[in-house]
C-alpha positions as CSV (number, residue, x, y, z in Angstrom):
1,X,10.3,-18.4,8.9
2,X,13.3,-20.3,7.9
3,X,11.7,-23.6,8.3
4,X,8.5,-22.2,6.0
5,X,11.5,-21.0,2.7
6,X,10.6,-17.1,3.4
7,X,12.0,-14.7,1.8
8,X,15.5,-14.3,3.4
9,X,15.1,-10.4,3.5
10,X,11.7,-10.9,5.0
11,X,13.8,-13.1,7.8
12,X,16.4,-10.7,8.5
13,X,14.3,-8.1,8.9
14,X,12.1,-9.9,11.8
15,X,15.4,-11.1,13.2
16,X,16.9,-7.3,13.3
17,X,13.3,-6.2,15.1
18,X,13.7,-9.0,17.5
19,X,17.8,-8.2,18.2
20,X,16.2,-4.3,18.6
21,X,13.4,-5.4,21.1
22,X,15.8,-7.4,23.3
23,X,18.5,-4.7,23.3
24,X,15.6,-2.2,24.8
25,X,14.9,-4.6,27.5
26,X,18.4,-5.1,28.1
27,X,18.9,-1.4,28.7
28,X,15.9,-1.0,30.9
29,X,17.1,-4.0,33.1
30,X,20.5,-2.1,33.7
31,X,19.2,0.6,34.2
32,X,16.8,-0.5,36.8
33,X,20.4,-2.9,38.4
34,X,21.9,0.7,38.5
35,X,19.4,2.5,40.0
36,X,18.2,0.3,42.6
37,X,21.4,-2.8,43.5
38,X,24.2,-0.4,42.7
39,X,22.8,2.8,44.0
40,X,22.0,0.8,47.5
41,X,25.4,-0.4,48.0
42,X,26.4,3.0,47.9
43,X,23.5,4.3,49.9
44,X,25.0,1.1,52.4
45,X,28.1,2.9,53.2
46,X,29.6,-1.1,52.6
47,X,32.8,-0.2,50.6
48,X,32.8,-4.3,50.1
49,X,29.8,-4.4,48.6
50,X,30.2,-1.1,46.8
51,X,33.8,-2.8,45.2
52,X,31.6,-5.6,44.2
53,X,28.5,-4.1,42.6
54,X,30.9,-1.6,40.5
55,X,32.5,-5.1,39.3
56,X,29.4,-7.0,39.0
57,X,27.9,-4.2,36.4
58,X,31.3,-3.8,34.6
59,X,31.2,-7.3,33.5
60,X,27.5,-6.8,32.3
61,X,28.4,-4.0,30.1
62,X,31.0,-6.1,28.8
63,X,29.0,-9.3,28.3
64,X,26.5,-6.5,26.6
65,X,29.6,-5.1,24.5
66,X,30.1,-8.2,23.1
């Protein structure tokens, strides 16, 4: 759109829809990591891999925070 001199409204609007769509899918994928990686370290019983999963998913939230 840039490259074809759009209107820059018309741009920022398709880039807000696009910024919308991929924070959906980011939702949906953590929300799948929790329900299935995180949940079955704590279905394990591994408190090692329990520590490490709780980490792993706070530093995704964060990165998502961002």
């Amino acid at each position: 759109m840039v490259e074809e001199d759009r209107y820059c409204v018309d741009t920022l609007t398709q880039i807000s829809a696009v910024r919308s769509a991929l924070l959906k899918v980011e939702e949906e994928i953590l929300r799948d990591h929790v329900s299935h990686c995180v949940a079955g370290a704590f279905t394990s019983g591994n408190v090692v891999d329990q520590r490490h999963k709780v980490d792993e998913l706070v530093e995704a939230i964060g990165r998502m925070t961002r």
